[in-house]
C-alpha positions as CSV (number, residue, x, y, z in Angstrom):
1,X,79.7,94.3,86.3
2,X,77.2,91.6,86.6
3,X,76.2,90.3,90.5
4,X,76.1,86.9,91.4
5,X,74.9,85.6,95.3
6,X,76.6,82.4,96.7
7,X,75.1,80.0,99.3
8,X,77.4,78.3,102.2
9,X,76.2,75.6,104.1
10,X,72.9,76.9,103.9
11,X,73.7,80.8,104.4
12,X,72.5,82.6,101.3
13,X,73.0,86.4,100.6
14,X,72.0,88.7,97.6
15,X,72.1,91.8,96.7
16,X,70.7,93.9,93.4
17,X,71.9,97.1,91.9
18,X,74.9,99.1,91.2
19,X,78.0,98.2,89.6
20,X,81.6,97.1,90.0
21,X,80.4,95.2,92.6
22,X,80.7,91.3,93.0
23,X,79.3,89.4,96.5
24,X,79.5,86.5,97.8
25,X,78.5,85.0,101.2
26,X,81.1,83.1,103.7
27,X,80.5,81.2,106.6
28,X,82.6,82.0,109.7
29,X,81.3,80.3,112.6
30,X,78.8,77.3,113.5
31,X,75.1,77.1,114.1
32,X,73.1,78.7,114.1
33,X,74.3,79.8,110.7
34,X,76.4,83.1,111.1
35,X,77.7,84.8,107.6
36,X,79.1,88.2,106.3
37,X,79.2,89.4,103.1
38,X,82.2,89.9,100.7
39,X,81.8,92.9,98.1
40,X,84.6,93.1,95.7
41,X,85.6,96.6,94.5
42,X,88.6,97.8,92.1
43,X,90.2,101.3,92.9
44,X,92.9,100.7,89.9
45,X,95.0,97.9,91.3
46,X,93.2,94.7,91.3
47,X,90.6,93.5,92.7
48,X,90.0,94.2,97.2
49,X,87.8,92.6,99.5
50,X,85.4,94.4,101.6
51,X,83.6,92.5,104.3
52,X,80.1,93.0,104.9
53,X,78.3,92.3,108.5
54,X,75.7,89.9,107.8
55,X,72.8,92.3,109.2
56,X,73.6,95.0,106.5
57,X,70.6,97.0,105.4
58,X,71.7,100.2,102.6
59,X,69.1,102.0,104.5
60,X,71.2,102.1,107.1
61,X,74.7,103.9,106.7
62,X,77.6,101.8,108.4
63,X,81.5,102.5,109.9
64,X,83.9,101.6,107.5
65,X,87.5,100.5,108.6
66,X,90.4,100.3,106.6
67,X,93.1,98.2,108.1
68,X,97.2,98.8,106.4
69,X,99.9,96.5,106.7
70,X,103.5,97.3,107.3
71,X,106.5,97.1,105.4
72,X,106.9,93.7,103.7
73,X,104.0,92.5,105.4
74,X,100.3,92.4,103.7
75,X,97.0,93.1,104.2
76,X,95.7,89.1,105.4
77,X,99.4,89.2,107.2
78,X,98.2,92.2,109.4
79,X,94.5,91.4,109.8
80,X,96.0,88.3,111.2
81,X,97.9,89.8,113.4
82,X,95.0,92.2,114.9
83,X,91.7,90.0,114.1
84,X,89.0,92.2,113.3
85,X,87.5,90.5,110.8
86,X,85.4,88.6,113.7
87,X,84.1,91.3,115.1
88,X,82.8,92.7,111.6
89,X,79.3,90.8,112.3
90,X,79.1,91.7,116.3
91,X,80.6,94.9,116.0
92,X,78.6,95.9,112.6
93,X,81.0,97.3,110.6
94,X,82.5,97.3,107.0
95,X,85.9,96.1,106.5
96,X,88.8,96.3,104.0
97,X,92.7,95.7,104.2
98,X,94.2,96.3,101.3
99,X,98.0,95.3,99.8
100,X,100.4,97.9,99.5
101,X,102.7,98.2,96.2
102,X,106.0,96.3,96.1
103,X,109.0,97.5,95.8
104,X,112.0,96.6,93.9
105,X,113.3,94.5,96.6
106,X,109.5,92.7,96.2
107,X,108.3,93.6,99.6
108,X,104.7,95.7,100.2
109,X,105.1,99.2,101.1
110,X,103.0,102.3,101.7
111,X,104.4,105.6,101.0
112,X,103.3,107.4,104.1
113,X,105.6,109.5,105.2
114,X,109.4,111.3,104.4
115,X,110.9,108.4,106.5
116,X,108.9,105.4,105.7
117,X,108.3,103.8,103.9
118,X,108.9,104.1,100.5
119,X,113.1,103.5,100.3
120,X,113.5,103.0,96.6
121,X,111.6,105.9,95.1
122,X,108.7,104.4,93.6
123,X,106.2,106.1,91.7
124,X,105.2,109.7,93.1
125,X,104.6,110.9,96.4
126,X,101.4,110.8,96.6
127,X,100.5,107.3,94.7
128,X,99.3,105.4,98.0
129,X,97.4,108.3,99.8
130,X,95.5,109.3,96.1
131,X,94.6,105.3,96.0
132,X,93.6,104.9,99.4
133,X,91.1,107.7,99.3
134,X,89.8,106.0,95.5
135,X,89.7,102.6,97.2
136,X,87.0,104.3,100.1
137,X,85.1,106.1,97.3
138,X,84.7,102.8,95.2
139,X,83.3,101.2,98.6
140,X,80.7,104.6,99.1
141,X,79.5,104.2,95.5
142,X,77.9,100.4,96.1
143,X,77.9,100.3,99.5
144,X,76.3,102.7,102.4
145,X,79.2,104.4,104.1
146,X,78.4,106.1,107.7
147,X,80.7,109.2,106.7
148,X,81.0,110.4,109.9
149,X,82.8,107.0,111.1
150,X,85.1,106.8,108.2
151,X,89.0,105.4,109.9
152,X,92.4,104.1,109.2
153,X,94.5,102.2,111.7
154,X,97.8,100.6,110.7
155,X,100.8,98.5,112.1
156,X,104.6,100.2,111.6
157,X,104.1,101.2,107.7
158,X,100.6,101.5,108.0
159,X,100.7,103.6,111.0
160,X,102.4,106.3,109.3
161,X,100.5,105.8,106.2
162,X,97.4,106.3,108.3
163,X,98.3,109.4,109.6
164,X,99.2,110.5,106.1
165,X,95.3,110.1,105.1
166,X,94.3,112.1,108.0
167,X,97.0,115.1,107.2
168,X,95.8,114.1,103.0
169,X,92.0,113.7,103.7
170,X,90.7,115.1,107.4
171,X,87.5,116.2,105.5
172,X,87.4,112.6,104.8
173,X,88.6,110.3,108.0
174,X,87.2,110.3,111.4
175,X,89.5,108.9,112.9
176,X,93.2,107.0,113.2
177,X,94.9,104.3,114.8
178,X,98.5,103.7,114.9
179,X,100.3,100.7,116.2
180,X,104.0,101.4,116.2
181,X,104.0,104.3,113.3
182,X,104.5,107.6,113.7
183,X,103.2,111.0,111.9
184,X,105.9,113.6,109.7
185,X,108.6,115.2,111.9
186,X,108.1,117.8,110.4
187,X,104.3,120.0,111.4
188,X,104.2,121.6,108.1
189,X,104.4,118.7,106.5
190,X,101.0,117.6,107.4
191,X,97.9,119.8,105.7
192,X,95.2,118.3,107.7
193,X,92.2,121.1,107.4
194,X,90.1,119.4,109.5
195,X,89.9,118.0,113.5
196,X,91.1,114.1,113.1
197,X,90.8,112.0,116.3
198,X,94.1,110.1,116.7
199,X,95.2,107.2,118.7
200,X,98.8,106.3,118.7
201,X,99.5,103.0,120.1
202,X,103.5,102.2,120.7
203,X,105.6,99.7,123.2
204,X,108.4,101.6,125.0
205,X,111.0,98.3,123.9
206,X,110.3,98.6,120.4
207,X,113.6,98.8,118.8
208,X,112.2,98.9,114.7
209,X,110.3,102.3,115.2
210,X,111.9,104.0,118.5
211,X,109.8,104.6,121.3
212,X,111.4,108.1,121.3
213,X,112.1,108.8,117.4
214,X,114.8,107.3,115.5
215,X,115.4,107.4,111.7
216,X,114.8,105.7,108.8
217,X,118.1,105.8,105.9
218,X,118.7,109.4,107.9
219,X,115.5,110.5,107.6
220,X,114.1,111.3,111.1
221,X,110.3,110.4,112.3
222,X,109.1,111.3,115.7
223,X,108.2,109.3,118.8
224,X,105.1,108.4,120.1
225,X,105.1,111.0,122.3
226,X,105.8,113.5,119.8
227,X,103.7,112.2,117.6
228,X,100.9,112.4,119.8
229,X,101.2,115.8,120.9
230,X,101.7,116.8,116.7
231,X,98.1,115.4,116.3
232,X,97.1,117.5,119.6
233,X,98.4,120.8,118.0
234,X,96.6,119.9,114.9
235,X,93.3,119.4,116.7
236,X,93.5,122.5,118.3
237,X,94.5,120.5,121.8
238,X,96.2,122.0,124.7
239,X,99.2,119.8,124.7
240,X,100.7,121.1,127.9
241,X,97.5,119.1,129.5
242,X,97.4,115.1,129.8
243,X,94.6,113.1,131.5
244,X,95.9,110.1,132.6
245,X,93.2,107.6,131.8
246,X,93.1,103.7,133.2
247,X,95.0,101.0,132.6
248,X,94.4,98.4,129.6
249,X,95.9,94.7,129.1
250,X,96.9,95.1,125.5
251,X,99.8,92.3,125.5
252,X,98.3,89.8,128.0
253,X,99.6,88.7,131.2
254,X,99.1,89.0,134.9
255,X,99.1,92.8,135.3
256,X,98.0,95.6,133.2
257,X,100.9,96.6,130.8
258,X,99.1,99.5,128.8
259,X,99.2,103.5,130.3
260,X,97.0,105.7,128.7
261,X,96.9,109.4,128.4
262,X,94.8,111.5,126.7
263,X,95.2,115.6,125.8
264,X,91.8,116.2,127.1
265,X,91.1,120.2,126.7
266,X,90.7,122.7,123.8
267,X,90.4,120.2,121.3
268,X,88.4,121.1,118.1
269,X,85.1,119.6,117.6
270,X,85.9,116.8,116.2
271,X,89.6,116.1,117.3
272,X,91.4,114.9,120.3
273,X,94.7,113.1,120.5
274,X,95.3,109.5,123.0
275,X,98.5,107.6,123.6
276,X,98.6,104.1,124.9
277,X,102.1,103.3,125.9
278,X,102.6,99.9,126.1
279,X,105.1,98.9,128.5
280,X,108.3,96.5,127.8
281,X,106.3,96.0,124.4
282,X,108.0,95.2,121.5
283,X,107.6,96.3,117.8
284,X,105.3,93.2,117.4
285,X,103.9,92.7,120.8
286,X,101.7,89.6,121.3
287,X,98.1,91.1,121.6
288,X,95.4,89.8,124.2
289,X,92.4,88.7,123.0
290,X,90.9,91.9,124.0
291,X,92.8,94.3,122.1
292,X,90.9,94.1,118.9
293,X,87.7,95.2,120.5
294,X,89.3,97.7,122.6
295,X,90.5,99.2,119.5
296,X,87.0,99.3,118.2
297,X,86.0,100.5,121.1
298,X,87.9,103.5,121.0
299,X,87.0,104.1,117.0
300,X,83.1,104.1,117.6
301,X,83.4,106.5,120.4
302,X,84.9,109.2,117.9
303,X,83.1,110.2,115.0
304,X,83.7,112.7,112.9
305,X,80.7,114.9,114.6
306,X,81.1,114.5,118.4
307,X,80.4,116.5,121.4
308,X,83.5,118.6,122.7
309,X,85.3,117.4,126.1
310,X,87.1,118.7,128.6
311,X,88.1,116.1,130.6
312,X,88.4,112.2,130.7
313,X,84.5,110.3,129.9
């Protein structure tokens, strides 16, 4: 496919080579001029926008983060909701977040998990996981992947459907982030081969995905707890240990409302397992300003090669 540069207000980018590949530049904020860069790639459903940081050099392999939606929500909807996009120049990363299929109802869904959240039996069961891991191959083939900082993180939906790429593909992802999802309840459900770091992220009033586990048309998924101390076993984590770790201001407010814990010995290099329990959050809590980059935060601290711990850094 042929290339074509745009300019914007002044802000000009272009780019030479390779194929399936369609840029543009966009303007974002004031002067002096700040832009990213939009690639355009095609894993086999239409056309998905990944977001370039403006000082993008190929020479120079970069994080990719791949941001999923939850049921009848979509992939702008989400990004809305957790705002990385402007961070992708100051935090340098790549960025994508796709749409999900819909269903026969018409609303976006992932099919992550037994319980959620594909509830008319579309397609196979392994549709969205197969297309998620073509959608980050089309991105390595034009653009310079850093494979070792490879994640997923997802809201409800695509918090389970994250998990499901790092049972489907832990040679592949570095590392996860769940808000309000939850992993198979079931172990042997997930075939992860490989370490995966995990963060699961849930508020104890949430009353769409329990706090504690709940199910979903009778099918049962786990609680955040639960879920957490799942990825722990598959990372090789002594689960009977938790570090307590400070506080965080996810929602906003006066106080600090976020306890986080971490299972902090035995883990296989690269694994480890974290839970921030919101408290009194909902399934949609209001975010502070601050929770985007704490999320990143957490993601560039875990690549897929790190140093093992024992205890709390």
């Amino acid at each position: 496919m042929n290339l074509y540069a745009m300019t914007t207000r002044g802000c000009s980018k272009a780019r030479t080579g390779g194929a399936t590949l369609i840029l543009g530049s966009v303007l974002v904020c004031g002067a002096p001029c700040l832009a990213y860069t939009t690639v355009t790639v095609d894993a086999g459903r239409g056309p998905v926008t990944v977001h370039v940081p403006n000082a993008y050099s190929p020479a120079t392999p970069t994080p990719l983060l791949v941001l999923l939606h939850g049921y009848s929500s979509s992939g702008s909807g989400v990004e809305s909701y957790v705002q990385f996009l402007s961070l992708v120049d100051t935090r340098h990363f790549l960025y994508a977040f796709p749409n999900g299929r819909t269903d026969s109802q018409g609303l976006r869904f992932w099919t992550a998990t037994d319980a959620c959240c594909n509830l008319f039996g579309l397609g196979g069961p392994d549709d969205d996981s197969n297309y998620l891991r073509d959608l980050v191959e089309e991105i390595q083939a034009v653009l310079s992947v850093d494979r070792q900082k490879i994640w997923f993180a997802g809201h409800s939906n695509g918090g389970f459907m994250s998990y499901r790429m790092a049972c489907d593909h832990s040679e592949l992802v570095a590392a996860i982030v769940s808000l309000a999802g939850g992993t198979f309840a079931d172990p042997s459900d997930c075939q992860a081969r490989q370490p995966v770091h995990a963060l699961q992220i849930h508020g104890t009033n949430d009353s769409t995905i329990l706090y504690g586990g709940g199910s979903i048309l009778g099918v049962p998924y786990p609680g955040a707890v639960a879920t957490t101390e799942s990825w722990a076993n598959y990372d090789g984590c002594n689960d009977s240990l938790v570090v307590p770790l400070g506080p965080l201001d996810l929602i906003g407010g006066p106080t600090l409302d976020t306890d986080t814990f971490r299972y902090a010995a035995g883990c296989n290099i690269p694994g480890s397992a974290e839970h921030w329990r919101i408290n009194g959050g909902s399934h949609t809590p209001t975010l502070s300003g601050g929770f985007n980059d704490l999320v990143l935060d957490h993601l560039f601290a875990h690549p897929k090669q790190t140093l093992r711990f024992d205890g709390p850094t």
